[in-house]
TIRO-801489 format. One record per residue: residue in one letter; x, y, z of N, C-alpha, C in turn. Coordinates in steps of 0.1 Angstrom, whole numbers, plus 5000, padded with zeros to 4 digits. Atoms other than C-alpha are relative to their C-alpha. Layout:
N
AXYZXYZXYZ ...
***
This chain:
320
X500550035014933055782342498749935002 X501050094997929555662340499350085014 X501149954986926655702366500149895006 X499950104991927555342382498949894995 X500550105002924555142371500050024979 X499850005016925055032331499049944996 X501150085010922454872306501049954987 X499949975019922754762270499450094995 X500649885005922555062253498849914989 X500750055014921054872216498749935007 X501750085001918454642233499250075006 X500849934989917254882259499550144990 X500649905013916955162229498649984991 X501050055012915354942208498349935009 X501450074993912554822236499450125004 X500449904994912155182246499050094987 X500349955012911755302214498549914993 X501650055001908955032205498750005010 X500849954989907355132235499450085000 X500949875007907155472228498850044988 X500949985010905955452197498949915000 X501750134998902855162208499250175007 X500649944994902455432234499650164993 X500249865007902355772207498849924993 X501250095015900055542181498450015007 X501050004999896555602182499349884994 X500650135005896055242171499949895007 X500250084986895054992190501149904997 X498950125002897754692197499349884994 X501050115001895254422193501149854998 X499350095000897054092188501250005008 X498449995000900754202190499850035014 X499549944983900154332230499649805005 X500250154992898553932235501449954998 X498750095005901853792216501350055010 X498649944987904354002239499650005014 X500250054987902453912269499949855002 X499650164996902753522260501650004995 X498450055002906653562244500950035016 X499550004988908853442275501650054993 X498249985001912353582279500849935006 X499150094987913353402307499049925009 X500650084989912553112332500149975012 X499149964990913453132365499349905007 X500150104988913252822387498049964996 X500750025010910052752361498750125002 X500949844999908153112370500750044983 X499549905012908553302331499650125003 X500149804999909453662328499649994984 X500349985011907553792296500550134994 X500049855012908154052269499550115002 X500949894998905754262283500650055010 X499549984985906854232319501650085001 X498949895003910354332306499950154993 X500649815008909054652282499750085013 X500149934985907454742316500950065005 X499349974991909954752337501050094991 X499649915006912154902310499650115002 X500749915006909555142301500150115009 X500349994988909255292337501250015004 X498849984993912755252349500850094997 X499249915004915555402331499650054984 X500849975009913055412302500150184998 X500149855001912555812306501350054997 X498849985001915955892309500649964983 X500050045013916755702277499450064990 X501149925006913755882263500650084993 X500049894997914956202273501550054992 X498650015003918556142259499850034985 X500449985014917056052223499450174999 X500649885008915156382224500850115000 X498349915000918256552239500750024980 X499250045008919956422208499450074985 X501049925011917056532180500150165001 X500049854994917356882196501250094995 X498449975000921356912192500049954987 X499550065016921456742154499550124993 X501049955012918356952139501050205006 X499449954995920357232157501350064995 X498649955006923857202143499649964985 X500149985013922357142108499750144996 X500449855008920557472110501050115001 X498749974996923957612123501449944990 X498650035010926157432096500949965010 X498950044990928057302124500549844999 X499750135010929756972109501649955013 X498850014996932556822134500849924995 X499050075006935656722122500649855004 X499250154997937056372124501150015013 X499049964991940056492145499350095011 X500550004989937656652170499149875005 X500850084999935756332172501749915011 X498750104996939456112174500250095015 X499449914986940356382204499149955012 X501350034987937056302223500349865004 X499950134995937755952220501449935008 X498849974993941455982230499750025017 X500349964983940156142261499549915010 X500450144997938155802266500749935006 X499350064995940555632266501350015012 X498849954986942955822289499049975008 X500849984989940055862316500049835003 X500150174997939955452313501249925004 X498250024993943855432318500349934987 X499650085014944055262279499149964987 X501050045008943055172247498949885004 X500850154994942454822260499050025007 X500749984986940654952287498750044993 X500849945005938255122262499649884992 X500250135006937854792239499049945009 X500550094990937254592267498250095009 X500949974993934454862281498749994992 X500850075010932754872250499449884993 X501150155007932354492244499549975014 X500950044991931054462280498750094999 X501549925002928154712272499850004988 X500350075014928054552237499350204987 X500149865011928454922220501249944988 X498449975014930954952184500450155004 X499749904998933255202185499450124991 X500749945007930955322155498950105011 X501549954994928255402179500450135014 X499349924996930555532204500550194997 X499749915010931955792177499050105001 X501549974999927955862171499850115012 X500149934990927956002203500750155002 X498949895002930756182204500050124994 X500449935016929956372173499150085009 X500949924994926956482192500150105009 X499449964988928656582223500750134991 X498849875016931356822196498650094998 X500849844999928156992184499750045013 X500449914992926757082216501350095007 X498949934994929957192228500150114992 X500049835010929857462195498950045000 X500949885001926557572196500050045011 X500349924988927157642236501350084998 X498849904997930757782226499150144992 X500749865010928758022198499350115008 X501049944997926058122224501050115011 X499449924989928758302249500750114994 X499749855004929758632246501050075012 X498449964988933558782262499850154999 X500049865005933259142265502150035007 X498449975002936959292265499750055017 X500149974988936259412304500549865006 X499650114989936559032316501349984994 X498150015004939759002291500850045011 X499449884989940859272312500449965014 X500150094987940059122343500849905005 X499250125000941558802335501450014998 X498549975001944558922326500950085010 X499449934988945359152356500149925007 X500250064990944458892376500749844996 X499450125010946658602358501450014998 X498849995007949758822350501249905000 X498750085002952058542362499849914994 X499950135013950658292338500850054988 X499749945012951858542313501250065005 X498749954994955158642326500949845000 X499350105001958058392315501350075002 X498949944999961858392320500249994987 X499349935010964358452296499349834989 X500750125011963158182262501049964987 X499450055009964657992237499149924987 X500950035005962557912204501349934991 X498650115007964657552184498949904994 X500350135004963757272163501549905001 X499150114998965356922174500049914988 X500050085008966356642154500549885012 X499850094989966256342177500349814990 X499850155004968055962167500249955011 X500150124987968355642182501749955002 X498250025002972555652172500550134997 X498849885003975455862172499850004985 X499650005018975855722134498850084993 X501349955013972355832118500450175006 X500349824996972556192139501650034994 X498949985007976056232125500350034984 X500450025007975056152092498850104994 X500849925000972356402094500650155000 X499149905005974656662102500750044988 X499649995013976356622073499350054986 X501349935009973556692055499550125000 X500049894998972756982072500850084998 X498549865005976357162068500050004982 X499750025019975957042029498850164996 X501249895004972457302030498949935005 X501250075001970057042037499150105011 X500849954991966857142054499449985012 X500650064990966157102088498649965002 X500950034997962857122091499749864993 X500450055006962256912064500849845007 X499150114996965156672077499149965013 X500550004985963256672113498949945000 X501250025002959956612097500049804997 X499850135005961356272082501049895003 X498850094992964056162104500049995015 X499650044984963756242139499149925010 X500950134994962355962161499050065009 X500449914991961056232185497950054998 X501149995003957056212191499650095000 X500449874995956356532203500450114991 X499849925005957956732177500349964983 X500150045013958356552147499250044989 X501049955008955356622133499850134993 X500149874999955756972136501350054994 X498749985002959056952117501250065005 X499250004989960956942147499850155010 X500249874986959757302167499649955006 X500550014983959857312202499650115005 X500649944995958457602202501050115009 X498849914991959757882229500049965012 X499850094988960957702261501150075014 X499049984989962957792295500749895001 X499350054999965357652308499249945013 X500750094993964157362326498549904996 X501250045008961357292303500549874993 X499450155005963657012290501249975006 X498950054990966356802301501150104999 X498949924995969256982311501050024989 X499050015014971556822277499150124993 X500249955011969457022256499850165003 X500049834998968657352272501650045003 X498549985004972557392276500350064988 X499250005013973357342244499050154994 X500649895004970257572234499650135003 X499749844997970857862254501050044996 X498349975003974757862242499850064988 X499449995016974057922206498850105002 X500849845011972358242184499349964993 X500850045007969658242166500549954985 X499350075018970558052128500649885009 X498450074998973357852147499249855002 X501050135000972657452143501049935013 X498750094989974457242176500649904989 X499750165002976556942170499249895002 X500750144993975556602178500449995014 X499949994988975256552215498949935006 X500850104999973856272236498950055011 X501349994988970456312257499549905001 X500450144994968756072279499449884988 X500050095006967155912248500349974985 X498750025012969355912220501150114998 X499349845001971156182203499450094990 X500749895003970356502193500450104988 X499649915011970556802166499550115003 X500949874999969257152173500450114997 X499949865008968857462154499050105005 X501249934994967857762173499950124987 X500649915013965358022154499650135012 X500449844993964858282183500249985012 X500050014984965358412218499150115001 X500649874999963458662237500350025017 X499849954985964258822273499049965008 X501050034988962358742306499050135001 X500849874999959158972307498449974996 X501050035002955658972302499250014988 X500649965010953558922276498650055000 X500849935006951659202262498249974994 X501150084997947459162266499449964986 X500450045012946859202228500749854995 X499250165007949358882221499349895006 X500950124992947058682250498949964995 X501649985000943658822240499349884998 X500750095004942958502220499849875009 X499850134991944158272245499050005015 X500949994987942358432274498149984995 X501350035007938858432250499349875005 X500050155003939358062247499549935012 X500150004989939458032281499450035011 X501649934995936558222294499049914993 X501450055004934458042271500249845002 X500050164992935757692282499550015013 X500050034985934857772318498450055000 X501549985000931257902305499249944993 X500950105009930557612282499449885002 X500850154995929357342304498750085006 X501149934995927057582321498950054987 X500949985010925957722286499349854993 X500150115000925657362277498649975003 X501150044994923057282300498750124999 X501149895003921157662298499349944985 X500649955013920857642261499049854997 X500950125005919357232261498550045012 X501549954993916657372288499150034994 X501249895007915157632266499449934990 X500350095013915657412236498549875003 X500750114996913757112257498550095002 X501149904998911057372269499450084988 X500449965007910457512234499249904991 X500650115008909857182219499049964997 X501350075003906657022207499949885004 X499850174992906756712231498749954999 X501550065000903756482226500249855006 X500050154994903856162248498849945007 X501450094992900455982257500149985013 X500450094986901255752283500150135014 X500349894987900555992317500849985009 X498750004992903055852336501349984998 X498849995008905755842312500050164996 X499949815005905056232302500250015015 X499649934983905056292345501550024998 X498950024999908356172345501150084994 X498849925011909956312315499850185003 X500449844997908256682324501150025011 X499149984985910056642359501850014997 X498150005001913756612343499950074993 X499949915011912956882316500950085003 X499249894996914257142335501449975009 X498850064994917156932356500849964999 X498950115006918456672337501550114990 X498749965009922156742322500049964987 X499050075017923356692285500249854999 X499950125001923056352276501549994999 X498650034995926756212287500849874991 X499950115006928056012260501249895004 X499350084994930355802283499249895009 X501050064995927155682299499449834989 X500450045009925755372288498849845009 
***
């Protein structure tokens, strides 16, 4: 995660950024360049570093890059406005999720953020940015039904399962409440509905207890038993698994066999254009970079930035 050397994002932004724009202005500095060549920043064994001397070195160092990031960034916004491309909150939370896994914890993400003095607002910000470019490089690829084809001949045992069992669980932390629930259920009550509001179970709860279609071995051993024994409608007893006890009502089986390319199609799509969207990624911000109307004065700050036009990757919003 990261390229290894960090900055502050906000002050190194905000020095780059007045930099640039001294350096786009056809106005002279007059004063204000004397005033930031006498404001000291620092004193070092009574030698001062100045305002200027820092902008410099900024300006020049990872200055371009930073540059290059902002105009990255102007490129991909003006972009997914004219595209109506708006990312949702829950693709944003997902990006950041992923953050935090890659960091081993929330903590871990907390803690990285106040040492590179970002909010998770700003964070977000990014993120957001990253989501569009990821949809206008998913939009720009094109699956022709030949690589479907391809991919699916050449895949069949992803798509080849044994025999399946499709169940919603109802998971407690006592014999008494799952007992109690039963009751309910033999009265008519509704499982799903009961599953959605009772069972402790993370993974399926939400989903008003489907597990979806599963083999045997896909879960612990208590429950694929019980849910290969029974017919589709039929609800189990209560019966104890590793972490509490259980309730399950199966809704379908299906024999061992392969599934059929029309039932894949969408999944295989999905999956061609994930493995073409980091590459499209970086094609489509080239052309975009190379169509632009770049205007930067200073002569060794345009060298620099010309030289990454065509190389540099996608601004990396885990970078900072």
């Amino acid at each position: 995660m990261g390229s290894g050397k960090m900055g502050r994002t906000s002050i190194l932004i905000k020095l780059i950024v007045a930099v640039c724009c001294l350096g786009l202005s056809a106005m002279s500095c007059g004063d204000g360049s004397n005033l930031r060549d006498q404001t000291v920043m620092a004193i070092v064994n009574g030698t001062p570093i100045t305002e200027a001397q820092l902008i410099e070195r900024l300006k020049y160092g990872p200055g371009p890059r930073v540059l290059l990031r902002m105009i990255d960034t102007r490129l991909i916004v003006a972009e997914a406005a004219r595209r109506q491309i708006k990312p949702g909150g829950e693709q944003v939370e997902l990006k950041l999720s992923q953050v935090a896994s890659r960091l081993g914890s929330e903590r871990e993400l907390t803690a990285m953020l106040r040492e590179h003095n970002t909010s998770r607002a700003e964070l977000k910000d990014r993120l957001r940015v990253d989501a569009m470019l990821d949809e206008i490089a998913t939009q720009q690829i094109t699956i022709e039904d030949a690589q479907v084809q391809q991919y699916y001949q050449e895949h069949l045992e992803e798509f080849s399962h044994g025999e399946q069992v499709r169940a919603r669980m109802i998971l407690t932390e006592t014999r008494e409440n799952a007992e109690a629930i039963k009751v309910a259920l033999d009265s008519g009550g509704d499982f799903a509905g009961l599953a959605q509001a009772l069972s402790i179970d993370p993974g399926t709860a939400q989903q008003e207890g489907d597990m979806g279609y599963f083999e045997r071995g896909d879960y612990a051993d208590e429950i694929t038993q019980v849910a290969f024994s029974l017919e589709p409608g039929q609800v189990s007893g209560v019966f104890a698994v590793p972490d509490g006890y259980c309730i399950i009502k199966v809704e379908g089986r299906r024999p061992a066999g392969t599934e059929a390319l029309d039932q894949v199609q969408g999944q295989i799509v999905s999956r061609l254009k994930h493995r073409q969207r980091d590459q499209m990624r970086q094609q489509w911000l080239v052309e975009q970079r190379q169509r632009a109307r770049l205007k930067i004065s200073d002569p060794r700050l345009r060298g620099v930035i010309e030289a990454l036009l065509d190389t540099a990757p996608p601004p990396n919003p885990y970078e900072f």
